[in-house]
VOLUM-126401 format. One line per 4 residues: number of its first residue (from 1); for each residue x, y, z of N, C-alpha, C. Coordinates in nm, 3 decimals, decimal comma. Example, Ala and Ser with C-alpha at 12.3 -4.5 7.8 and 13.67 -1.06 7.14 Angstrom:
2
1 = 1,319/-0,569/0,780/1,230/-0,450/0,780/1,320/-0,330/0,780  1,285/-0,225/0,708/1,367/-0,106/0,714/1,290/0,003/0,787 .
//
This chain:
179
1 = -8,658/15,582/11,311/-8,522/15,628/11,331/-8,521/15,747/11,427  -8,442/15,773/11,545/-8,426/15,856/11,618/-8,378/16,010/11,591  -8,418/16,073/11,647/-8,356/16,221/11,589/-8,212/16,240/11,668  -8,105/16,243/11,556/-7,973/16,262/11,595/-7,968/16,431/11,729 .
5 = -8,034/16,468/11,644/-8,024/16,596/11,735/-8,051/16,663/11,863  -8,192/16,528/11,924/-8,259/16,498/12,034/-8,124/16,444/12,115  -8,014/16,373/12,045/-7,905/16,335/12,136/-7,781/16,399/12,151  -7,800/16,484/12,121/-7,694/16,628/12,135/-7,746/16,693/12,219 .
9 = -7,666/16,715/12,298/-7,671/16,867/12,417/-7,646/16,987/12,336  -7,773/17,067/12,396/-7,823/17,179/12,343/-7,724/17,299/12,296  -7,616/17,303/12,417/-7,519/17,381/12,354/-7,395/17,327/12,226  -7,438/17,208/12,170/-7,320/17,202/12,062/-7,461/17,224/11,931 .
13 = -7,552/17,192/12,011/-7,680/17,205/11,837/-7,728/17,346/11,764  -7,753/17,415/11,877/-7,796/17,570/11,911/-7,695/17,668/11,903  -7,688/17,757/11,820/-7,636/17,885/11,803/-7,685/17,954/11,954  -7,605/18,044/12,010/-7,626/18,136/12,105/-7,739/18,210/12,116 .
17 = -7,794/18,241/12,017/-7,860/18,318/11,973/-8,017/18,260/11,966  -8,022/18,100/11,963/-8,115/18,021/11,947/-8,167/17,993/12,065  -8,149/18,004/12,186/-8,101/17,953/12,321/-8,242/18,030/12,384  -8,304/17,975/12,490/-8,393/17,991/12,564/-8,325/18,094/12,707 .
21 = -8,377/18,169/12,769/-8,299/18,214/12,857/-8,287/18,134/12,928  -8,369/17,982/12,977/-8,298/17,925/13,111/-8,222/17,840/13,071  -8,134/17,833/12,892/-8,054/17,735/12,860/-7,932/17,813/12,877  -7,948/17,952/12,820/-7,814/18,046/12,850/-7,770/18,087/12,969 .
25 = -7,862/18,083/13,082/-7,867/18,094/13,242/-7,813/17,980/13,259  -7,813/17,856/13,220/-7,740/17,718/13,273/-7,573/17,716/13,228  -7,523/17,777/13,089/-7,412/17,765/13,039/-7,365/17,830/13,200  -7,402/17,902/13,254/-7,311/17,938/13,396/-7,248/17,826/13,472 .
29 = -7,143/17,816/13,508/-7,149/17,697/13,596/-7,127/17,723/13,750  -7,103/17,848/13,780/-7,147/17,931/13,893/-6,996/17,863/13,960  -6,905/17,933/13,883/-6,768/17,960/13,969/-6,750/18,049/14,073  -6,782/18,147/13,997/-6,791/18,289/14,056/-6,665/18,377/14,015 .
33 = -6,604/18,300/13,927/-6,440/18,361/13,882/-6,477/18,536/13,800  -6,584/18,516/13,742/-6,617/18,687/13,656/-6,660/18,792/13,752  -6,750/18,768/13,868/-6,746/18,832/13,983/-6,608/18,848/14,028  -6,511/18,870/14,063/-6,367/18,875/14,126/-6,324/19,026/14,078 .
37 = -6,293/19,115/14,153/-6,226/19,220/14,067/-6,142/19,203/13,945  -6,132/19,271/13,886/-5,994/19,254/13,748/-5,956/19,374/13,745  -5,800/19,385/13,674/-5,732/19,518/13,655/-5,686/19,502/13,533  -5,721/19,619/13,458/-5,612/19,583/13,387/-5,456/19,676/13,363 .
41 = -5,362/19,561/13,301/-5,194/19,566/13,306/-5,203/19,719/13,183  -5,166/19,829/13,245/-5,087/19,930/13,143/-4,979/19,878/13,051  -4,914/19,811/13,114/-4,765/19,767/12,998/-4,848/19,671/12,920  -4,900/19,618/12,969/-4,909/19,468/12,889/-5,079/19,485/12,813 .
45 = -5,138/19,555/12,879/-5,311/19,554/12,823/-5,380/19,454/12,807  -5,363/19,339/12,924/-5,398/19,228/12,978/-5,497/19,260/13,068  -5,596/19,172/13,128/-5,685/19,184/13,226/-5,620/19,077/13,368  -5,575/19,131/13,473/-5,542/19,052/13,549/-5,636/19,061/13,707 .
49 = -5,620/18,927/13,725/-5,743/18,924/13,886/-5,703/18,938/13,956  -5,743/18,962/14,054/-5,747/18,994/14,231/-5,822/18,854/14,264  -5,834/18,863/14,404/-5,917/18,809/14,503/-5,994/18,835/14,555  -6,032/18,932/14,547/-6,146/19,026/14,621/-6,263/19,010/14,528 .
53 = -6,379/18,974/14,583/-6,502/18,956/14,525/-6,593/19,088/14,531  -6,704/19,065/14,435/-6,792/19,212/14,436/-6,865/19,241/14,539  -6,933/19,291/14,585/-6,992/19,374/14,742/-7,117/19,253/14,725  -7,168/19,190/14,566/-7,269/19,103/14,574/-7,231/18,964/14,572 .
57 = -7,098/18,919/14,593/-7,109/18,750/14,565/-7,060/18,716/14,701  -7,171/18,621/14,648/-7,163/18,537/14,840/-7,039/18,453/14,811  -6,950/18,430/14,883/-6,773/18,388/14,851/-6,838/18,189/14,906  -6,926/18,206/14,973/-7,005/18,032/14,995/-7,036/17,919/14,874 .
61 = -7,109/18,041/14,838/-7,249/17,964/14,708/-7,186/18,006/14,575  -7,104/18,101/14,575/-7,033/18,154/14,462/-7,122/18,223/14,375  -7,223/18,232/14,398/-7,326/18,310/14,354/-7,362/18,441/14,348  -7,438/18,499/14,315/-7,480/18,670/14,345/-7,564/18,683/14,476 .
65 = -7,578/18,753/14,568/-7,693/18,773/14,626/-7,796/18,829/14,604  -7,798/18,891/14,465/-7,905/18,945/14,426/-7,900/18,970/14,267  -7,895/18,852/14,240/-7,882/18,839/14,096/-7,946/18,924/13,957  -8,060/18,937/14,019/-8,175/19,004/13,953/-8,180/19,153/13,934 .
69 = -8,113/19,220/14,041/-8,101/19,385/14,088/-7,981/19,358/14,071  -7,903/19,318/14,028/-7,728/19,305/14,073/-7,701/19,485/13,950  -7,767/19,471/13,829/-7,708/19,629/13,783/-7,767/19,686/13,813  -7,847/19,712/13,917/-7,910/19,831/13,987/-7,817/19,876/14,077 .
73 = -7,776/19,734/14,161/-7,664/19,762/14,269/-7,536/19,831/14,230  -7,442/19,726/14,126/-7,328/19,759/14,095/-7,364/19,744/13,965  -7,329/19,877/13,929/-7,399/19,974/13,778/-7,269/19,912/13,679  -7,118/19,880/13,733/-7,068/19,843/13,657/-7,009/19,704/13,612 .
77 = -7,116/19,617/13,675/-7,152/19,503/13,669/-7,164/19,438/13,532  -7,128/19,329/13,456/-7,130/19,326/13,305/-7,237/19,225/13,257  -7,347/19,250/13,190/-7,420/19,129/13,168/-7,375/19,029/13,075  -7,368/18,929/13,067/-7,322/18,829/12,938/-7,464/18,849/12,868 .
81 = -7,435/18,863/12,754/-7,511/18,842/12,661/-7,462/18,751/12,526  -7,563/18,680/12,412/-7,538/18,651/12,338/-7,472/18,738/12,206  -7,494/18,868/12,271/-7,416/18,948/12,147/-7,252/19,005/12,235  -7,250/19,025/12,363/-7,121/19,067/12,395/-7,005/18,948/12,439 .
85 = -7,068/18,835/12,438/-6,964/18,731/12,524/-6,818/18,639/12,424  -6,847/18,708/12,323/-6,741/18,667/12,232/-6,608/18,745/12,234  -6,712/18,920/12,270/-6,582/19,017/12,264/-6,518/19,043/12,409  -6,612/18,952/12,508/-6,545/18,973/12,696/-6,384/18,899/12,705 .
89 = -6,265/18,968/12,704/-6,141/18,890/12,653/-6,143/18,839/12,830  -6,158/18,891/12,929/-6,151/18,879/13,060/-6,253/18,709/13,137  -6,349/18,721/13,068/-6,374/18,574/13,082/-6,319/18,447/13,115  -6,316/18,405/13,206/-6,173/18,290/13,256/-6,174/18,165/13,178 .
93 = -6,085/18,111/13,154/-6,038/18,016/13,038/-6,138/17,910/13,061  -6,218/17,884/13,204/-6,294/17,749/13,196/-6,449/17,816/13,215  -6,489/17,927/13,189/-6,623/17,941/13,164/-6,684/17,846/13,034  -6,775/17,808/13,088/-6,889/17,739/12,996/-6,940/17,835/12,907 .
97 = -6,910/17,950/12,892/-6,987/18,095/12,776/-6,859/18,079/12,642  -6,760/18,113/12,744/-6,630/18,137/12,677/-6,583/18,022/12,589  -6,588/17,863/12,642/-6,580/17,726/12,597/-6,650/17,720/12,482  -6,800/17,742/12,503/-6,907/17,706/12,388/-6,873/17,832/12,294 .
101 = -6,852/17,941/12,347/-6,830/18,048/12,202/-6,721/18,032/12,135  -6,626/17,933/12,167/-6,509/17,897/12,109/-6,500/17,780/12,040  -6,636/17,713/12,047/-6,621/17,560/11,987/-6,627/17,456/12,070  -6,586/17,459/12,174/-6,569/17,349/12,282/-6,621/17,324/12,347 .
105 = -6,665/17,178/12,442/-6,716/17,118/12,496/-6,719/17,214/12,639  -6,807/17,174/12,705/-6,795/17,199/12,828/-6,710/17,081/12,915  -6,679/17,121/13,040/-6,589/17,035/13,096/-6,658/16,923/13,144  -6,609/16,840/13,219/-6,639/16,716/13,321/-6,754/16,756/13,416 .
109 = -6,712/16,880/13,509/-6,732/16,907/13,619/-6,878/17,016/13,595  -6,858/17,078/13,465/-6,982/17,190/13,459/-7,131/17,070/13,501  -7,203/17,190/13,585/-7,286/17,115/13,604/-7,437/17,076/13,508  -7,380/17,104/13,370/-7,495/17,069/13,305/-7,419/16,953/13,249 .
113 = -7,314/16,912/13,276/-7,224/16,739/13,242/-7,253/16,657/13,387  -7,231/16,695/13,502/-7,203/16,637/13,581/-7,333/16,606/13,635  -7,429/16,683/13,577/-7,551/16,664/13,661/-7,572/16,711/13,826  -7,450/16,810/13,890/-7,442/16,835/13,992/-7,373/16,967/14,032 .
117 = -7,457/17,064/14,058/-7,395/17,178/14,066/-7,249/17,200/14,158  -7,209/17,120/14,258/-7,120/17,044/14,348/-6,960/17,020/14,323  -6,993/17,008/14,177/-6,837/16,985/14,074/-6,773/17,052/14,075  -6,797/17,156/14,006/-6,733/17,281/13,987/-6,664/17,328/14,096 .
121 = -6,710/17,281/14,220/-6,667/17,296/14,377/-6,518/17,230/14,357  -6,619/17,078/14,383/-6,494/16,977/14,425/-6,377/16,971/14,333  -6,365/17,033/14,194/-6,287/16,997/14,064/-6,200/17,115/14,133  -6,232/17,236/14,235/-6,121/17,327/14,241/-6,110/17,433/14,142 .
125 = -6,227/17,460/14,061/-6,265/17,580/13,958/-6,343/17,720/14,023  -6,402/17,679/14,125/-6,469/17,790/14,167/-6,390/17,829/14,326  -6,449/17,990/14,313/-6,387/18,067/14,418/-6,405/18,003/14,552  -6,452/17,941/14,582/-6,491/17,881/14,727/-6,384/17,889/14,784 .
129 = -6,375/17,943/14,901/-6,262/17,946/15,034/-6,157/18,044/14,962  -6,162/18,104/14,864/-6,028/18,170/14,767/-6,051/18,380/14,774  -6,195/18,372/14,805/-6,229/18,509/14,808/-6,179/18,557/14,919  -6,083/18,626/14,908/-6,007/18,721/15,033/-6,076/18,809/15,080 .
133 = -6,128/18,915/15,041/-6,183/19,036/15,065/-6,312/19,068/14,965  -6,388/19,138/15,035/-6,514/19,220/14,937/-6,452/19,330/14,880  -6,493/19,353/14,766/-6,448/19,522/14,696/-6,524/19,666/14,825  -6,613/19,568/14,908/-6,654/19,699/14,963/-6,540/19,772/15,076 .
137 = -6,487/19,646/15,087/-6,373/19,677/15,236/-6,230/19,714/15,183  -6,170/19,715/15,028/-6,119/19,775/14,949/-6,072/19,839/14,865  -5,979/19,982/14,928/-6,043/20,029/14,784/-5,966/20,069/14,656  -5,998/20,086/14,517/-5,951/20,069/14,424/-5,785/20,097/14,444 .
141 = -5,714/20,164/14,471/-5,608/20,198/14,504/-5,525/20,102/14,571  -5,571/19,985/14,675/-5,498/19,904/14,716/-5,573/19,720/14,661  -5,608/19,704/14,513/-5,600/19,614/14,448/-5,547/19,547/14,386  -5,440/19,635/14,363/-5,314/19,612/14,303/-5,274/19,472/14,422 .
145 = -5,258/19,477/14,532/-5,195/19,417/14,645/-5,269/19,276/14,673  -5,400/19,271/14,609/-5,452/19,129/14,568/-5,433/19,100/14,463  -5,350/19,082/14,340/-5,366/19,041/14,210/-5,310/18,873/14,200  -5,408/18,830/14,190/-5,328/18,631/14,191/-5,363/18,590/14,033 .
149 = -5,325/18,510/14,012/-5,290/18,417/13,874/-5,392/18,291/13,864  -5,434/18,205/13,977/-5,533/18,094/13,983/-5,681/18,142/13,871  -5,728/18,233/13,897/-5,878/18,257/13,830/-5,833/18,298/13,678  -5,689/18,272/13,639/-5,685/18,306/13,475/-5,609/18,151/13,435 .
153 = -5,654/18,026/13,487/-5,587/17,940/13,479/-5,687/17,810/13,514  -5,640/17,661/13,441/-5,716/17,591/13,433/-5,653/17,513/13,557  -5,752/17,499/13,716/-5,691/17,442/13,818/-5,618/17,253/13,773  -5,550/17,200/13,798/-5,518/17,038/13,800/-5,616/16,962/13,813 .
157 = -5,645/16,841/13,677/-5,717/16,757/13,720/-5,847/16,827/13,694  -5,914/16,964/13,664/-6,021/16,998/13,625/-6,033/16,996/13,460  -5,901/17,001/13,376/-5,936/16,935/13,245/-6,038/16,863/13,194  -6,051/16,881/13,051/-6,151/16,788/12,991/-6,258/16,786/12,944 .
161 = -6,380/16,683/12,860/-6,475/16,786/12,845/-6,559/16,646/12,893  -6,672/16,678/12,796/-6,785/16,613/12,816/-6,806/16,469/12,769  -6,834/16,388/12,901/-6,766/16,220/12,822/-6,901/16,101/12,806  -6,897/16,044/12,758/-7,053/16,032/12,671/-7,151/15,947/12,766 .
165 = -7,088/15,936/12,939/-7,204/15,936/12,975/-7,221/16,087/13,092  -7,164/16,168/13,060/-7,200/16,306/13,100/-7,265/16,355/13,026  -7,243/16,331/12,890/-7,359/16,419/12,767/-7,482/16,321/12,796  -7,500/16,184/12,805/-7,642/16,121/12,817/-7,721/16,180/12,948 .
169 = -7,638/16,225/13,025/-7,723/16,312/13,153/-7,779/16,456/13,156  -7,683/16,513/13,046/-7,717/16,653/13,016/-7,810/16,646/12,883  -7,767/16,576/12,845/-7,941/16,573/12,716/-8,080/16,613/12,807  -8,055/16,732/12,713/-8,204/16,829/12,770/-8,200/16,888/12,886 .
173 = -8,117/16,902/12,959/-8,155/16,918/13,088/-8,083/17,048/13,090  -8,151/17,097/13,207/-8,111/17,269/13,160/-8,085/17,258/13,367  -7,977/17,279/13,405/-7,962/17,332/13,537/-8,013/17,455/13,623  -8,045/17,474/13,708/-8,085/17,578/13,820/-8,033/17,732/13,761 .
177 = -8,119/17,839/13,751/-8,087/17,946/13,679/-8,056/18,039/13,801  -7,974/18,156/13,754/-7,935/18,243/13,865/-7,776/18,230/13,904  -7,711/18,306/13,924/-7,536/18,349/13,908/-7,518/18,385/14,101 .
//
């Protein structure tokens, strides 16, 4: 008899806490939406985004350029961890951290479903072509003047989760590590 659990993807079997670092490095699906400045609303005590990306994300690859030194660089840079990512309220509604700490599937497009880091592109979830400005060429005082609504919102048609031959591709498989 087969082990039921060998056919579950790792993030519905595994507590957070259980997780290998290059399984918790994969829940990324490398939007780049948590890199983006945020403000937050005085009246409201909401976290709202900008467009302007950090001095480290390449606005291409949606990635860090220096993933590794990134809190050396920018000291106020936030690490996800398995003990803080429950209480990050700023986390965008289609992170794969935020999804799984809530119960839920990952989407269609994450690339530990899709088998293709590429998705997340084409589904219209990640910053690609959307990053206006670097935080280096702006400064705090005129952020206010980028604040958009897209990166706190689930784009069209990127709905959904994981459909059972996206989970037979992600069984076991742990995607490319690095933000």
């Amino acid at each position: 008899m087969a082990d039921e659990t060998a056919d579950t993807p790792f993030w519905k079997r595994k507590k957070f806490s259980e997780m290998t670092d290059a399984e918790w490095e994969s829940l990324c699906d490398g939007c780049g939406r948590c890199c983006l400045n945020k403000l937050l609303d005085d009246d409201t005590h909401e976290t709202v985004f900008t467009d302007v990306g950090c001095v480290l994300l390449d606005g291409d690859t949606c990635r860090c350029k220096d993933y590794t030194h990134r809190q050396k660089q920018v000291p106020d840079c936030v690490r996800l961890t398995w003990r803080n990512v429950r209480r990050l309220t700023w986390l965008p509604p289609t992170c794969g951290y935020r999804l799984v700490a809530n119960g839920q599937d990952l989407a269609w497009w994450h690339p530990l479903v899709s088998g293709d880091p590429e998705t997340v592109h084409k589904a219209g979830v990640s910053v690609r072509g959307r990053v206006t400005a670097s935080e280096a060429d702006v400064p705090d005082e005129k952020l206010e003047e980028y604040i958009v609504a897209w990166p706190g919102k689930w784009p069209k048609g990127a709905r959904g989760s994981a459909t059972p031959l996206g989970q037979e591709r992600a069984r076991g498989k742990v995607a490319g590590k690095g933000k």
